[in-house]
C-alpha positions in Angstrom: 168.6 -155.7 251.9 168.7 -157.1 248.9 165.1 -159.1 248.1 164.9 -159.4 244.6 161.8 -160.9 244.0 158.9 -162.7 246.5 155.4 -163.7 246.1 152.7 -165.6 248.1 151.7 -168.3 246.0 148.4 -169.2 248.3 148.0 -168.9 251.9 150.3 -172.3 252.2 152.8 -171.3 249.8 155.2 -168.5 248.9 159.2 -167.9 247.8 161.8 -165.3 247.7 164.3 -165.0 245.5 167.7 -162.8 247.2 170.6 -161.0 245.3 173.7 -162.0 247.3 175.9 -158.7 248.0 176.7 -159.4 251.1 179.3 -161.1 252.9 179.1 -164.4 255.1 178.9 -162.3 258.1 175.7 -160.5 257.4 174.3 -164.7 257.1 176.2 -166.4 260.0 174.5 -163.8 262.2 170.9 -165.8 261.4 171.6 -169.0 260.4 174.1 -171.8 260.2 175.2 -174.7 257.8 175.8 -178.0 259.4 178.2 -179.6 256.6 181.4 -178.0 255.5 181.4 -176.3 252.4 184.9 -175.4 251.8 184.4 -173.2 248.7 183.4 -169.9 249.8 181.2 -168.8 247.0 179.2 -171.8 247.6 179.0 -171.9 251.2 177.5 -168.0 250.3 175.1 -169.4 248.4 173.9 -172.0 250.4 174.0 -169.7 253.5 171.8 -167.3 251.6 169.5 -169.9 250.9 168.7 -171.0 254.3 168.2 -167.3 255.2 165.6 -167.0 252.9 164.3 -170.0 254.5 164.2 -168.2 257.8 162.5 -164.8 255.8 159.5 -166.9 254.9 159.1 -169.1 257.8 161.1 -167.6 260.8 160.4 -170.5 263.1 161.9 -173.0 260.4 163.7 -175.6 262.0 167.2 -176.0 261.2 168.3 -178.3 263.4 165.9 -180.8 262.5 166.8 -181.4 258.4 167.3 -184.3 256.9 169.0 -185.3 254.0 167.6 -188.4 252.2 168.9 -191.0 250.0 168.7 -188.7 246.8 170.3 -185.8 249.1 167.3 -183.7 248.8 167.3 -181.7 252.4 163.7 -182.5 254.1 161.9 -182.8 257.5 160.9 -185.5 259.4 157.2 -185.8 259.4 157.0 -183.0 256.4 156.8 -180.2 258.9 157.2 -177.8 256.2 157.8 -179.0 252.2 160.7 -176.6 251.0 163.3 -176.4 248.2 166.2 -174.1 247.5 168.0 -173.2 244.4 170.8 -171.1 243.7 173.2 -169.9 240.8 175.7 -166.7 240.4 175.2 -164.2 243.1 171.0 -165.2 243.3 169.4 -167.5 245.6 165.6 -168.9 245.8 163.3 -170.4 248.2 160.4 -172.2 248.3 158.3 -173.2 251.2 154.6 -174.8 251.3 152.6 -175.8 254.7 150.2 -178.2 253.1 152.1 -179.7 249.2 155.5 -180.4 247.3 156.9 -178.0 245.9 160.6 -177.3 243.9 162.2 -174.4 242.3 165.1 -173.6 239.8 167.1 -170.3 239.4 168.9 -170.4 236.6 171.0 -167.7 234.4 170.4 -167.5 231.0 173.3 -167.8 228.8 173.9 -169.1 225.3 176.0 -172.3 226.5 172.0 -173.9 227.4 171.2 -174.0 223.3 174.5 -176.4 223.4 173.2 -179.0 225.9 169.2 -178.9 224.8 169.1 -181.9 222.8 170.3 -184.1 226.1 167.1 -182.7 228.2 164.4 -182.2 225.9 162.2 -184.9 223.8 161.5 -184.5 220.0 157.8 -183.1 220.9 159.9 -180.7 223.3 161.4 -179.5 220.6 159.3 -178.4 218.3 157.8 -177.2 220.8 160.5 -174.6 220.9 160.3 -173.9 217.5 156.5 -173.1 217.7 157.1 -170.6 220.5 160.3 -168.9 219.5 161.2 -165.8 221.3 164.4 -165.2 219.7 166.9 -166.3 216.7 168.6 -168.2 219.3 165.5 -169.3 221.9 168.0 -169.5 224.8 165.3 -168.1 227.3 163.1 -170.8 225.8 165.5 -173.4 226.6 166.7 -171.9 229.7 163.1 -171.8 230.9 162.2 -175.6 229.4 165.6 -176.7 232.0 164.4 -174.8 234.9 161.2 -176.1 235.2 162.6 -179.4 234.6 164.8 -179.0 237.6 162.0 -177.3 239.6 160.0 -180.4 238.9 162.8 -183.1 239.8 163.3 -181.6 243.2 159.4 -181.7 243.5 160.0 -185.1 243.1 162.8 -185.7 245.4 163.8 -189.4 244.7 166.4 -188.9 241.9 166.9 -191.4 239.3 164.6 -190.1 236.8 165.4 -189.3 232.6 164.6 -185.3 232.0 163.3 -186.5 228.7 161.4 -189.6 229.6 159.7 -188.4 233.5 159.6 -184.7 232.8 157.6 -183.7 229.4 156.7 -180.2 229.2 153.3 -179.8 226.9 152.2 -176.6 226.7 153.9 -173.0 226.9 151.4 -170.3 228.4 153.1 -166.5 227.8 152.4 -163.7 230.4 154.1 -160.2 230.6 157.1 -161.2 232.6 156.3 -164.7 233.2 153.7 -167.5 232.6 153.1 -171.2 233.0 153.8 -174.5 231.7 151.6 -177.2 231.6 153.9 -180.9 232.1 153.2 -184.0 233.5 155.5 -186.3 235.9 155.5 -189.7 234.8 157.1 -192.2 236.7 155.8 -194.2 239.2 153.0 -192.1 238.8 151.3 -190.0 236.8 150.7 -186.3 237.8 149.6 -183.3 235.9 151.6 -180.2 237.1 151.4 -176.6 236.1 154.8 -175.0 236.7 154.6 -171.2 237.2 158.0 -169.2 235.7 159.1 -165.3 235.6 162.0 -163.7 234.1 163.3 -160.9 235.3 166.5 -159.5 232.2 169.1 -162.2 232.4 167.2 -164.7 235.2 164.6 -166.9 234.8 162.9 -168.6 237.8 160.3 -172.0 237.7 158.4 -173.4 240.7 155.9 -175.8 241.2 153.5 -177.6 243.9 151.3 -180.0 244.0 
């Protein structure tokens, strides 16, 4: 059973992240996906998500999620807040009785230092450069995008700019992991502390709030 990485946030809150060796089979058994993914390493994926789903809250209920207007899955009446990510053979969930919450899973590979200039504000960047971990910062960058994405599907209304809605201020280093302090700006403001780990070639954000 591979469960590569799970923590209880609070007593409302906790995730798992799952390395996917299995086949769809081992999935099907415990849960179900109602639209049809037709390519099978996504379908994989998304099936291993929802069975994370059903590891943290095994009462979770399917067959009542909705997918609103910015296709973010949810439940009627916010039941349960959740969010899923997945990428390569690794999926991650998120799920929170009481507040939002999102999550990225992300790889880290050199292609992110290509792309940063389109996600991350001038402050952003030096930001980066004042926190370097490497000649090339890629787990830097990698980390700046997850946490962006975690934040957006905290949000769950699309139609926001990464650089404009989603400013990351502050970098706080612990031994595998850390936080980030960032603020939402949008229709609102919020302060958020996004949480992150790495674990060799994956890095993994969440928030809630």
């Amino acid at each position: 059973m591979p469960l590569y990485f799970q923590h209880a946030i609070n007593e409302s809150s906790r995730l798992a992240v799952w390395h996917i060796t299995e086949s769809e089979d081992f999935f099907t058994n415990e849960v179900s996906l109602k639209n049809t993914i037709t390519h099978p390493h996504k379908r994989l994926q998304h099936l291993a998500g929802r069975y994370l789903l059903k590891h943290l809250q095994p009462d979770f209920p399917f067959h009542s999620i909705l997918i609103g207007s910015s296709k973010k899955p949810m439940l009627p009446e916010n039941q349960f807040h959740f969010s899923i990510s997945h990428c390569g053979d690794y999926a991650a969930a998120i799920i929170s009785n009481e507040k939002l919450v999102g999550i990225d899973v992300e790889m880290i590979t050199p292609k992110i230092e290509k792309i940063k200039e389109k996600f991350l504000n001038l402050d952003e960047l030096e930001l980066l450069q004042k926190n370097q971990l490497s000649e090339s910062n890629i787990e830097l960058i990698t980390l700046l995008w997850s946490a962006k994405e975690a934040m957006f599907k905290w949000y769950g209304k699309g139609s926001i700019s990464f650089k404009r809605n989603l400013p990351i201020k502050q970098i706080h280093f612990d031994e595998d992991g850390g936080t980030l302090e960032a603020q939402f700006s949008k229709e609102f403001v919020q302060d958020l502390n996004i949480e992150y780990r790495f674990f060799d070639s994956l890095c993994l954000a969440w928030v809630e709030g």
